[in-house]
N, C-alpha and C positions, 0 to 999 in steps of 0.2 A: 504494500500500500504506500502509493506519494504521501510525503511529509506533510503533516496538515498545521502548518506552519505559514504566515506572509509579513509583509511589513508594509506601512500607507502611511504616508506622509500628505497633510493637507497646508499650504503657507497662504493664510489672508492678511489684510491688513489689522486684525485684531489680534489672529493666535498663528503659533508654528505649532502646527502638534507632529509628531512622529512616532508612531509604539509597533512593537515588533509583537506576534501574539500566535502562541502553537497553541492547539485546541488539547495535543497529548503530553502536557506538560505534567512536571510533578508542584509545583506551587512556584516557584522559584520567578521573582518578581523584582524589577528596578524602577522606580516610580518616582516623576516631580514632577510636578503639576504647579508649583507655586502654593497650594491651597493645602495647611497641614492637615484638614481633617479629611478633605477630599483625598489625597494621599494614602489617610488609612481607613476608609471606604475600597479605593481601589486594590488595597492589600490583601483586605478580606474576601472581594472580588476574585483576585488570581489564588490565591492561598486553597479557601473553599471551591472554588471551584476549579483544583486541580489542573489550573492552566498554568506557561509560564508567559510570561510579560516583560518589554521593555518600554515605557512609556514615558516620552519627554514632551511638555508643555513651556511653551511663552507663550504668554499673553498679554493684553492691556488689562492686570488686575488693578492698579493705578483706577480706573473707571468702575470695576466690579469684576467680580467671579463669572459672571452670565457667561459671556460669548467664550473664555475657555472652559468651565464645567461641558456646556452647550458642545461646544467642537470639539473636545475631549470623546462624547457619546457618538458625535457623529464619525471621526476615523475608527474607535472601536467597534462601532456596527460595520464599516464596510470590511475592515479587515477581516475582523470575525465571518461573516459571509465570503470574504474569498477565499478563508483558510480551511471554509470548507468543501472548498472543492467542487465536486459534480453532485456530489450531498447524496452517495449510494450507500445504502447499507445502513445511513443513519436511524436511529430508534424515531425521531422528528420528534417526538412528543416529551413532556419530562414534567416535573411536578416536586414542591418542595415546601414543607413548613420546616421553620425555623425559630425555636424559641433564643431570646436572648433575656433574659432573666424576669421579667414581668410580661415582655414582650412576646408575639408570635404574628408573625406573618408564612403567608402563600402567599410562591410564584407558581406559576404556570406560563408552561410554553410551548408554540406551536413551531418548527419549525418550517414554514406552510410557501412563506415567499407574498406573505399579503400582509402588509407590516399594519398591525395594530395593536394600540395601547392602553388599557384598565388599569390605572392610578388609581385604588382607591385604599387614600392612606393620606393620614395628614400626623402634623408633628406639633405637641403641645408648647414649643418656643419658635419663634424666629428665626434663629439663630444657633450654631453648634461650633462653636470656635467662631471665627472669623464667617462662616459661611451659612449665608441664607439657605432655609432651608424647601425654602418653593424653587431652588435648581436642582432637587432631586429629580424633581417630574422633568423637567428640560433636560436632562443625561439621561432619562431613560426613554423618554419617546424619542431623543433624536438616537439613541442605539437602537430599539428597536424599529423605527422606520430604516433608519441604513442599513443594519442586521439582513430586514426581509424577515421581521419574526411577528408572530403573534406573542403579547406580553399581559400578563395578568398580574398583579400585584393586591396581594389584599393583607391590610392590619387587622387583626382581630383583636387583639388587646396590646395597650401598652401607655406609657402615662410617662418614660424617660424619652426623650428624642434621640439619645446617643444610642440609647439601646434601639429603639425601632428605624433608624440607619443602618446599622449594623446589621440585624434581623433579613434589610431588605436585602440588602447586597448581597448576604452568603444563600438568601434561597432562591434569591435569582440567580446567581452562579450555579447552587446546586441545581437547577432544576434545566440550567443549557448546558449543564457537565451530562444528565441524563439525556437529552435529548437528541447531543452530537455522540453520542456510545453507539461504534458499528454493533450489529447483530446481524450476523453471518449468514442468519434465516432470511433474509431479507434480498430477494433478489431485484436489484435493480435500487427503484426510489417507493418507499412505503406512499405511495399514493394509488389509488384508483382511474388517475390522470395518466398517470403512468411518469409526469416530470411533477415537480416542487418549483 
């Protein structure tokens, strides 16, 4: 099997993003983003869900977080989608709760090629270090529209904001570590299309 491995670099006048991204990684991750707590959001990301990552960010954070969180989500959706190749054999589907100590969210994912997004989760502060916390939803829709994924996010309990970050990030990894897992029964693309 080809290396399910790539690397995508985007340069605007706001961000340079560049991250290198294997889907068969063991956690092993490089991360600056400028944003410390975005930084270990993205940790939890590669770690949990057993990818490896190299991801570099400049940005205008001088003006705000928005447009690199934002463009951060959109080179890691396209990468992620090219690394995975012709997408044969994949399981497409995956599924993940995640407790972090009060907290418990589901993801759910489709890997289907019709990007849509279900944010339904909000955070009792503003704020988590330095970073607003209404650009989680803007890293995650602009990954999963660039992805090419179906994205489901749901909070069921939680009342820490650090924890229900945290929460989301590793069952959303868990749940695209399940989803991109070849299964050998699988011949072709698990559609009824016959492509993804």
């Amino acid at each position: 099997m080809d290396k399910r491995e790539k690397r995508y670099t985007r340069k605007t006048k706001e961000t340079d993003v560049n991250i290198y991204f294997n889907i068969d990684g063991s956690g092993n991750c490089s991360i600056n983003t400028g944003i410390g707590f975005f930084d270990h959001m993205l940790t939890s990301f590669i770690t949990h869900g057993r990818f490896d990552a190299d991801i570099k960010v400049k940005g205008d954070t001088f003006v705000d977080f928005h447009h690199s969180v934002e463009d951060t989500g959109i080179v890691l959706g396209k990468v992620f989608n090219d690394a995975l190749l012709d997408k044969r054999g994949i399981k497409r589907f995956g599924s993940s709760f995640v407790p972090m100590d009060e907290a418990l969210v589901l993801a759910s994912v489709d890997i289907s090629g019709r990007p849509y997004l279900v944010f339904d989760c909000s955070f009792p502060s503003e704020k988590i270090g330095d970073m607003d916390t209404e650009n989680f939803i803007e890293f995650f829709r602009a990954f999963a529209f660039n992805a090419g994924i179906t994205l489901h996010i749901k909070l069921f309990h939680g009342a820490n904001s650090h924890h229900i970050a945290e929460a989301v990030f590793k069952s959303t990894a868990r749940a695209l570590k399940e989803a991109c897992t070849i299964d050998n029964s699988i011949d072709g693309v698990l559609s009824s299309k016959g492509v993804i």
